[in-house]
C-alpha positions, 0 to 999 in steps of 0.5 A: 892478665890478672886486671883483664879478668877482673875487668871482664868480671865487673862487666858481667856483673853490671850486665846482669843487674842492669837485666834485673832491675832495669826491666823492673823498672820497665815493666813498672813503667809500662803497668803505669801506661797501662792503668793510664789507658784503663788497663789492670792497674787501674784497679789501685786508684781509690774506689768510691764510697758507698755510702746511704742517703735518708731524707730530710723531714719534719717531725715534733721535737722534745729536748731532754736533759738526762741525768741519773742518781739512786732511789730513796723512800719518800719517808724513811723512819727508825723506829725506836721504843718510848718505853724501857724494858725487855721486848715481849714480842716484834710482829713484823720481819725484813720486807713486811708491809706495815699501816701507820698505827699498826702494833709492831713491838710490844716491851713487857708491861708487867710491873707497869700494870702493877704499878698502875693497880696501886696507882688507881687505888692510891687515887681513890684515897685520895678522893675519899679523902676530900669527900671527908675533908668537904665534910669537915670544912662544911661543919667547921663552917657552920660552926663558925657561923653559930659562934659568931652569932653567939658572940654578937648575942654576948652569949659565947665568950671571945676564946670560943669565937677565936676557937671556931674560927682557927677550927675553920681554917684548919679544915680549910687547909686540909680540904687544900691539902687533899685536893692537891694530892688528888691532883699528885694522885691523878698525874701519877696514874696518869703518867703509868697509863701513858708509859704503859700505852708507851709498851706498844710500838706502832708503825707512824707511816705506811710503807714496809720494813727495811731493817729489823734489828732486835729479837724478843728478849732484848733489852731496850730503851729509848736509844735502841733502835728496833726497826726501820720503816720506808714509806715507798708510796713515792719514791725520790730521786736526789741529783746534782743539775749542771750548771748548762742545764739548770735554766732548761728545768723547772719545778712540775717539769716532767721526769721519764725515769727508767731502772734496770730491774724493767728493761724497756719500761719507764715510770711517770715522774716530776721535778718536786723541787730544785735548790736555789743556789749551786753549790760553789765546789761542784757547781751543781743544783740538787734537784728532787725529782718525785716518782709515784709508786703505787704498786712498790715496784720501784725500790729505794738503792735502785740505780736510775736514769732519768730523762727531763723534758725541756722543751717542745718543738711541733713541725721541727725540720729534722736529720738523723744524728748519724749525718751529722758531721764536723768539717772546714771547722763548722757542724754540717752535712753531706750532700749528693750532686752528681755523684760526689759528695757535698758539704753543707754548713747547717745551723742546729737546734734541739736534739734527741738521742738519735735525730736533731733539728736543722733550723737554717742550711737545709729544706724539707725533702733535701737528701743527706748522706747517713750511713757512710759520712764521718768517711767522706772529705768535700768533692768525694766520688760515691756510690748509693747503697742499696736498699735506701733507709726510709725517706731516702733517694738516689741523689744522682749518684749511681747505684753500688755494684757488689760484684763490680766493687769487689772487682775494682778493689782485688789486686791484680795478679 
């Protein structure tokens, strides 16, 4: 009795599985049927892409290389005294705009004056002094001459002669004597001339102050550094050119350079130079570029990029950089034929940031997928978005239905 009712169970139990799962399976069944004939479960297949076409068209091309450093001054000078002392007076502060030669610094130049004074004074001695010793060299001279004639007469002994004549050396050698202290006398006051010109601190260049760093009061020398001047007429720009890009860059090629202080604004600019040799830990050129600057706008420390043009192409066949896409190994784009999407290989040339040159695999007018393409896979079903992007086309594939999309991609209930 016990086996007969453990039977009956397992066969109810297997009844009632079989009415769970097995109409499962049924109705699995019979949606698949469905979607077969284009019933509601149809809407699970993958719908197409939507996708914009634009045309392809001919346009002048230029090749950039961009690269980016920080501005410096064309000229940046410390300025330093030429004479010791207290600093009297400094006439310019922290962004000042100073003319080469104008008076910045003054030490003081008190004792130098002083110094000075005795040395005119000292001078003129020394003048006075030779005037008497011409004199006296004048009359030993003529001294000589009388004696001699004398002597010759046989009217003046030999001592009187000898006498004369040491007379005249003598006077001689203080003549020389006198005139070598005139000399020592004149570079002497010389010398405290220059040293009290030396006083007076002039800028050497046009350009303003970027650092200040003494008060009046200090004590200075030749090593204290007083100032720091740039000349900001030109601005330069120190960057490293990669190895790749150092045969598309010349000497006078012309420089687009941007900062972020004037967004959307560019300044005119040029390669002033470009360094023979890489260097073998970076491999890398440093190139100078050169940016005039007039007005000052443009600051030494400012971060900025730079666009070099190098090269130029009229009548260019070109494609937005949007379509291009890498497939079956090779650089190409998307065509539209007949509703599906198509690639084609497409050999490239010189770029722009957002357009590129096709120079084989595609004519002028032909129509390339944009929007939509780094999705599609060779063979794909598409749909054209609507409105086109300028240029653009059908293509031959049907337009996208929004309601029809949103219809096809619901889930059933």
């Amino acid at each position: 009795m016990r086996k007969w009712v453990v039977g009956l169970a397992l066969v109810v139990a297997a009844g009632a599985a079989y009415a769970v799962f097995g109409s499962k399976d049924e109705a699995a069944q019979a949606s698949g049927a469905g979607g077969a004939k284009g019933g509601p479960a149809g809407a699970f297949a993958q719908p197409p892409m939507t996708v914009q076409l634009a045309k392809v068209t001919r346009a002048s091309l230029q090749a950039y290389v961009e690269v980016v450093g920080s501005l410096v001054g064309a000229q940046t000078v410390d300025i330093v005294p030429r004479a010791q002392g207290r600093l009297q007076s400094i006439g310019v502060r922290i962004g000042d705009s100073v003319s080469r030669g104008q008076v910045l610094a003054k030490v003081e130049d008190e004792e130098l004056l002083e110094q000075l004074r005795q040395s005119d004074a000292s001078y003129e001695v020394a003048r006075a002094t030779i005037r008497q010793r011409e004199a006296d060299l004048s009359f030993a001279r003529t001294n000589l001459a009388r004696n001699k004639s004398l002597f010759e007469r046989s009217l003046l002994p030999r001592q009187s002669l000898d006498d004369a004549e040491a007379r005249h050396q003598a006077s001689q050698a203080q003549l020389d004597l006198a005139q070598a202290q005139l000399q020592q006398a004149s570079s002497r006051r010389e010398e405290l001339r220059i040293n009290l010109a030396n006083t007076t601190v002039n800028s050497p260049v046009n350009g303003f102050v970027a650092k200040r760093f003494v008060d009046p009061g200090a004590f200075v020398t030749q090593n204290v550094m007083l100032l720091s001047v740039v000349d900001i007429s030109i601005v330069r720009l120190v960057v490293n050119l990669v190895e790749r890009d150092l045969r598309k860059v010349s000497v006078g090629a012309g420089a687009a350079v941007s900062v972020d202080a004037y967004p959307g604004e560019t300044f005119s600019g040029r390669v002033a130079r470009v360094a023979p040799v890489l260097d073998p830990a970076t491999r890398t050129a440093e190139m100078e570029i050169e940016v005039p600057n007039p007005s000052g706008r443009l600051k030494p420390g400012m971060y900025a990029r730079v666009r070099l043009i190098s090269a130029n192409k009229e009548n260019a066949l070109v494609v937005p950089k949007s379509a291009m896409v890498d497939a079956q190994g090779r650089r190409g784009v998307y065509m539209v034929q007949k509703g599906q999407a198509v690639f084609r290989a497409v050999t490239l040339g010189l770029e722009e940031p957002d357009r590129i040159e096709v120079t084989d695999g595609l004519k002028e007018g032909d129509e390339v997928v944009t929007t939509g393409a780094s999705a599609l896979r060779d063979g794909a079903k598409v749909l054209l978005a609507g409105p086109a992007s300028p240029g653009a086309t059908s293509g031959g594939a049907p337009k996208a239905d929004p309601a029809a999309q949103a219809r096809g991609t619901a889930a059933p209930r």
